[in-house]
C-alpha positions as CSV (number, residue, x, y, z in Angstrom):
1,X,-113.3,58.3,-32.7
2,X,-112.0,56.6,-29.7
3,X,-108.2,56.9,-29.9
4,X,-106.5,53.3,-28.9
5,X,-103.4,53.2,-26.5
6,X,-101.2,50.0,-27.1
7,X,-100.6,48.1,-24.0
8,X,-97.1,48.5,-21.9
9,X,-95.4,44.8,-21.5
10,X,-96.4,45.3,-17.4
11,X,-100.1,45.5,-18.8
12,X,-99.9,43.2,-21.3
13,X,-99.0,40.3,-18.7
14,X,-101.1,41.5,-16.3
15,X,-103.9,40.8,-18.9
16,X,-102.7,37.4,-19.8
17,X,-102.8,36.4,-15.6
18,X,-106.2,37.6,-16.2
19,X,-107.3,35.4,-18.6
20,X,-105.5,32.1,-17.2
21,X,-107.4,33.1,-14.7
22,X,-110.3,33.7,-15.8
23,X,-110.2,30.0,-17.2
24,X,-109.3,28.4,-14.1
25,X,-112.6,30.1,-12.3
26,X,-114.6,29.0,-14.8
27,X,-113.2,25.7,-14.6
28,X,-113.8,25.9,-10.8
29,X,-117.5,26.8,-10.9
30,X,-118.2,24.1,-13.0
31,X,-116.7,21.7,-10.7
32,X,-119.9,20.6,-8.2
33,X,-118.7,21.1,-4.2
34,X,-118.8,17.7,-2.5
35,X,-121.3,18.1,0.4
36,X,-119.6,16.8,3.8
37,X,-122.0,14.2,4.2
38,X,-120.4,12.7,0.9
39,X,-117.1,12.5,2.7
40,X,-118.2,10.0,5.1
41,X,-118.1,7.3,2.5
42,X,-115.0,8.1,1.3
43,X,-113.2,7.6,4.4
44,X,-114.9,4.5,5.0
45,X,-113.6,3.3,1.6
46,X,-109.8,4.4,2.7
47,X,-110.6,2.3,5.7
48,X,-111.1,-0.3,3.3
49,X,-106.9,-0.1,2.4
50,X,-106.5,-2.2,6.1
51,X,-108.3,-5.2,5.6
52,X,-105.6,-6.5,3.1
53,X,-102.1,-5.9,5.4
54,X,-104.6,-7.2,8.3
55,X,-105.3,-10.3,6.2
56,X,-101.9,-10.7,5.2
57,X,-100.6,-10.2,8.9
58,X,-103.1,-12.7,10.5
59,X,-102.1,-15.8,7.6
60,X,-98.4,-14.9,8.8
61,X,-99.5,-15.0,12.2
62,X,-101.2,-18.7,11.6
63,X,-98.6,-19.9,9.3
64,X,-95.9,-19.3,12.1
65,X,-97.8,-20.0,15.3
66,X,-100.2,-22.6,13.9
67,X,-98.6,-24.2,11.2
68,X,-95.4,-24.3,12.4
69,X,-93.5,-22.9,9.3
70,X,-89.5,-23.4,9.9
71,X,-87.9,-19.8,11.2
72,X,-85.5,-20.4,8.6
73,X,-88.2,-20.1,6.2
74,X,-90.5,-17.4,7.7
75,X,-89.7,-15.5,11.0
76,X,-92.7,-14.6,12.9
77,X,-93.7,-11.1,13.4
78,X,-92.6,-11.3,16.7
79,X,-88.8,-12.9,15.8
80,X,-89.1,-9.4,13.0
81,X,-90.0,-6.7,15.7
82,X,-87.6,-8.6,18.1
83,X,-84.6,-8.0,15.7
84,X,-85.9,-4.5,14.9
85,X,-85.1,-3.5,18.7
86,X,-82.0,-5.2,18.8
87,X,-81.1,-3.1,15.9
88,X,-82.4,0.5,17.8
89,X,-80.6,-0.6,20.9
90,X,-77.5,-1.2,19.2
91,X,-77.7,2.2,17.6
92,X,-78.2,1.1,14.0
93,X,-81.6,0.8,12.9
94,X,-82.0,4.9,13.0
95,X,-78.6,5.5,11.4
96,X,-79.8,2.9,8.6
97,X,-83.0,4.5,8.0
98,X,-81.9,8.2,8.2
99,X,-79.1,7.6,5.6
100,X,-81.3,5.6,3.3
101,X,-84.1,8.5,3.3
102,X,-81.5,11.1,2.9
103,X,-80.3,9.1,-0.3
104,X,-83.6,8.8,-1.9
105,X,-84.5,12.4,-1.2
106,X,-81.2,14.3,-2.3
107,X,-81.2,11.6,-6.2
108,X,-85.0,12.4,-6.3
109,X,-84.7,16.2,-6.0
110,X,-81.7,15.9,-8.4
111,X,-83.8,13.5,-10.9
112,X,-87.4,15.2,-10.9
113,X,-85.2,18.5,-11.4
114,X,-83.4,17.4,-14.5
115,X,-86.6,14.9,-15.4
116,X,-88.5,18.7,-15.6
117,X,-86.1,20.4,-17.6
118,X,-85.5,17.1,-20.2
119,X,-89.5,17.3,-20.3
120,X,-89.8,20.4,-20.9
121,X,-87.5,20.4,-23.7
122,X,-88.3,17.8,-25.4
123,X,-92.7,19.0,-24.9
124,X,-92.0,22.4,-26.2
125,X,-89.7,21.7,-28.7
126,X,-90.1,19.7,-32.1
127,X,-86.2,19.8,-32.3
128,X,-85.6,18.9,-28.5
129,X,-88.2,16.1,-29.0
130,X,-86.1,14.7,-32.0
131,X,-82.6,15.5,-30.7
132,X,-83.4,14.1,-27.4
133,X,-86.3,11.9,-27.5
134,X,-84.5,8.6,-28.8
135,X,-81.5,8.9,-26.6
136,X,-83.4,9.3,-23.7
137,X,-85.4,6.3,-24.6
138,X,-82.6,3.9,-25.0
139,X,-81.1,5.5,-22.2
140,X,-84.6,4.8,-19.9
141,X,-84.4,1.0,-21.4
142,X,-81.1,0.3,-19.7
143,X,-82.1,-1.8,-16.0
144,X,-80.5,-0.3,-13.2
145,X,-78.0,-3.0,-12.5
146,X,-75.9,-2.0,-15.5
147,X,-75.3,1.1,-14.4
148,X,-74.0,0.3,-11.0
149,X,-70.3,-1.3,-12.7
150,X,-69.9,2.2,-14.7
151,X,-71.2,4.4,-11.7
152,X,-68.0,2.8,-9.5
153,X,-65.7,3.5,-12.4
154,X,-66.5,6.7,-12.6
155,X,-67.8,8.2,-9.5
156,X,-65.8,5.5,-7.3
157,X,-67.6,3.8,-4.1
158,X,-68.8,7.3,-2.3
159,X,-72.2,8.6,-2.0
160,X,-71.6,10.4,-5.3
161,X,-72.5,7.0,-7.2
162,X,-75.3,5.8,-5.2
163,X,-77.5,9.4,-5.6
164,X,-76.4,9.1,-9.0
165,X,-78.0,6.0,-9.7
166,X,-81.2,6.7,-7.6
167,X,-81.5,10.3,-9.4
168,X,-81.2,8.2,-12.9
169,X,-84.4,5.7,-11.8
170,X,-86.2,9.4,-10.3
171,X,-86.1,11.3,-13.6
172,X,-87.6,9.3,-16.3
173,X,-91.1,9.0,-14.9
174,X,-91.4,13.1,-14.6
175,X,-89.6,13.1,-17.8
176,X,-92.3,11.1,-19.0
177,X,-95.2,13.0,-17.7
178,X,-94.3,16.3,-18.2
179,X,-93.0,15.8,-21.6
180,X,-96.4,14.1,-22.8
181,X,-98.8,17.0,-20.8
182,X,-97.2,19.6,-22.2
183,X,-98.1,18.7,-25.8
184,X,-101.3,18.7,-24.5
185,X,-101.9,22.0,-22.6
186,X,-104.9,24.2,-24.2
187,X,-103.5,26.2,-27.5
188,X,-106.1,29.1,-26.8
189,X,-104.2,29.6,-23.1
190,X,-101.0,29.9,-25.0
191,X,-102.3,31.9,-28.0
192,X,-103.3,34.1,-25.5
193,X,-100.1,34.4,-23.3
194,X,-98.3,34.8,-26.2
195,X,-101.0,37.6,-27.7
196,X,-100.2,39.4,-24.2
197,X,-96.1,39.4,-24.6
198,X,-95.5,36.6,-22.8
199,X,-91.9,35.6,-23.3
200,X,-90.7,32.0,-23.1
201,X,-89.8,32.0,-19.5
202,X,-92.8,33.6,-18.1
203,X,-95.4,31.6,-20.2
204,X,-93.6,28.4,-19.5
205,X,-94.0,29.5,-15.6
206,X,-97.4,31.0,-15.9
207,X,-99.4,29.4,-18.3
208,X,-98.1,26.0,-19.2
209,X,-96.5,24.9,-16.0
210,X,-99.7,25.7,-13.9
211,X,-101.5,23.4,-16.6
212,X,-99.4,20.4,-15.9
213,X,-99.5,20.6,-12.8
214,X,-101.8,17.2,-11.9
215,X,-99.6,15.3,-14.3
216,X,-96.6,17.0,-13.3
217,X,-97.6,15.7,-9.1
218,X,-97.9,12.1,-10.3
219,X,-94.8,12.0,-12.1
220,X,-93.4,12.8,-8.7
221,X,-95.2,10.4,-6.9
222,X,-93.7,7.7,-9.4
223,X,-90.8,9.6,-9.4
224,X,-90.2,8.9,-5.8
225,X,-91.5,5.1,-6.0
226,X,-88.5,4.4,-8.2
227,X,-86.1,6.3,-6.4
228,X,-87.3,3.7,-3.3
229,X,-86.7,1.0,-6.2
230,X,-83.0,2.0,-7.2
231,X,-82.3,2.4,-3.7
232,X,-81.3,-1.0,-3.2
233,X,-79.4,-1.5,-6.7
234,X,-77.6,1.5,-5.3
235,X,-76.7,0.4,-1.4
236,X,-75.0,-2.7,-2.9
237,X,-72.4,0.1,-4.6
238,X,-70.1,-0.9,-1.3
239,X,-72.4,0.5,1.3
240,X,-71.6,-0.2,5.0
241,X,-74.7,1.5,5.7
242,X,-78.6,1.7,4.7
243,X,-82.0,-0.6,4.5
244,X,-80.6,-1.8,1.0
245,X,-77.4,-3.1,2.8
246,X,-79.3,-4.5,5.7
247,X,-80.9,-6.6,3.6
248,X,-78.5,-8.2,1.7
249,X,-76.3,-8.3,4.6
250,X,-79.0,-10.0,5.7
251,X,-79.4,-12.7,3.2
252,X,-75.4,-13.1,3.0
253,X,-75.9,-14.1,7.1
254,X,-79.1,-15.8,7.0
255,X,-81.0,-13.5,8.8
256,X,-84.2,-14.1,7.2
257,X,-85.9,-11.8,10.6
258,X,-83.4,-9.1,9.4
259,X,-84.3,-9.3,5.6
260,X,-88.2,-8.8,6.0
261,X,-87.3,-6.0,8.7
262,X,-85.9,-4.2,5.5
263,X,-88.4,-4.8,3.4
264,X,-91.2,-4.0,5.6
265,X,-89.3,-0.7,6.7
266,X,-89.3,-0.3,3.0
267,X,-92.3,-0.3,2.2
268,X,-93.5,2.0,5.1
269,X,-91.0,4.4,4.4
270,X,-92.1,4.4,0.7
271,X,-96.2,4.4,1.6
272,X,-95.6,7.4,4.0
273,X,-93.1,9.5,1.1
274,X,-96.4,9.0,-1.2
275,X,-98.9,10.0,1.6
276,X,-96.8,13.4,1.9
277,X,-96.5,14.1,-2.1
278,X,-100.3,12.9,-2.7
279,X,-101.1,15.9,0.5
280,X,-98.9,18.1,-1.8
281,X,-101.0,17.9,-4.9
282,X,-103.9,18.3,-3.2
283,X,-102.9,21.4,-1.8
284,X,-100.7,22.3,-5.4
285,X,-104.8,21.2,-6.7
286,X,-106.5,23.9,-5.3
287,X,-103.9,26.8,-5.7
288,X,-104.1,26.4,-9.5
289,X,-107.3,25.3,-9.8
């Protein structure tokens, strides 16, 4: 009779690796590899994402040159690049976009860390999900406005308030997503890490996390699209600085050229912060995949 050794912890999690991974190869073969020839109409469809701005640049080319439409009313995209340069010669339109990025970057580290840890809480946890869940829905319900009268009573007028209110509107969407994934990972992946000896820690960080990792990227990406949102509610907390204050500096000195120069720079800076995270989980795709 064969005599049978039970497994060290080491061995035990080493077999547990092995059948995550085991899972994920199996899920990988199944996928079928996209020839390259395949890729061509793919690019030509994200070619596809220029005709609308080019549309949309050309009827504000016509309505200003053509039509005539009063400056007041719409600047033409000439008046709006002109008042861009006067703003980088005078120094300001760098210092206004470097300190807005460096706000939305520091509140959405700060809110997809605590939107992860809430999440994971409140997935892995029937208690967490009822202590927590309900609070954390009226809290998600409250617009971002309100918050900014409480924020300068507590936190006063510095930058502590501002990243506080742009880390609030950055953690409920990863909150959100990885609370509901979690529920959802595979039971047989965690049966099996916890078969193995998996502890808490380690099979949150090597079983369940790794599954959640899709959802877990598109949290972020909307993560980061609010943070660009509460931006603004947050640059009117007494800023004398940032694409939020340009813009309603802006509309306080009727510099209509000024205001769409903020929004435009808005939406750029928020279109190329999603190109970066969407590379990311691509690249976060095929290491867990």
């Amino acid at each position: 009779m064969t005599d049978v050794y039970p497994l060290s912890g080491t061995e035990k999690e080493a077999d547990a690796r092995q059948i995550v991974d085991r899972s994920r190869s199996k899920a990988q073969e199944a996928r079928v590899d996209t020839p390259s020839a395949s890729r061509r109409p793919r690019r030509g469809l994200a070619l596809l994402g220029v005709i609308l701005p080019a549309a949309v640049l050309l009827a504000w080319v016509l309505a200003t040159e053509v039509v005539d439409v009063p400056s007041y009313n719409l600047p033409s995209p000439s008046d709006v690049w002109l008042a861009g340069v006067q703003l980088a010669q005078a120094g300001l339109l760098g210092q206004y976009v470097a300190i807005s990025v460096q706000r939305v970057l520091i509140g959405f580290a700060i809110g997809a860390g605590v939107g992860v840890v809430l999440g994971a809480v409140v997935g892995l946890s029937r208690v967490g999900e009822a202590l927590l869940a309900p609070s954390i829905a009226a809290v998600r319900a409250v617009p971002s406005l309100a918050w900014v009268p409480l924020l300068i009573l507590y936190l006063g007028i510095g930058e502590d308030s501002k990243i506080t209110l742009i880390a609030i509107g950055a953690a409920f969407p990863v909150f959100t997503t990885v609370a509901g994934s979690l529920r959802h990972v595979d039971p047989q992946l965690v049966e099996a890490g916890r078969a193995y000896g998996l502890g808490p820690v380690r099979l949150f960080t090597t079983v369940q996390l790794p599954a959640v990792i899709p959802s877990l990227v598109s949290g972020l990406r909307l993560a980061l699209a609010q943070a660009w949102l509460f931006l603004v509610a947050a640059e009117l907390i007494a800023s004398s600085m940032g694409l939020g204050f340009l813009l309603t500096d802006s509309q306080y000195n009727g510099r209509v050229d000024r205001m769409f120069l903020a929004i435009i720079l808005l939406a750029l800076l928020g279109t190329l912060t999603d190109f970066v995270l969407n590379l990311l989980q691509r690249v976060l795709l095929r290491r867990w995949r």
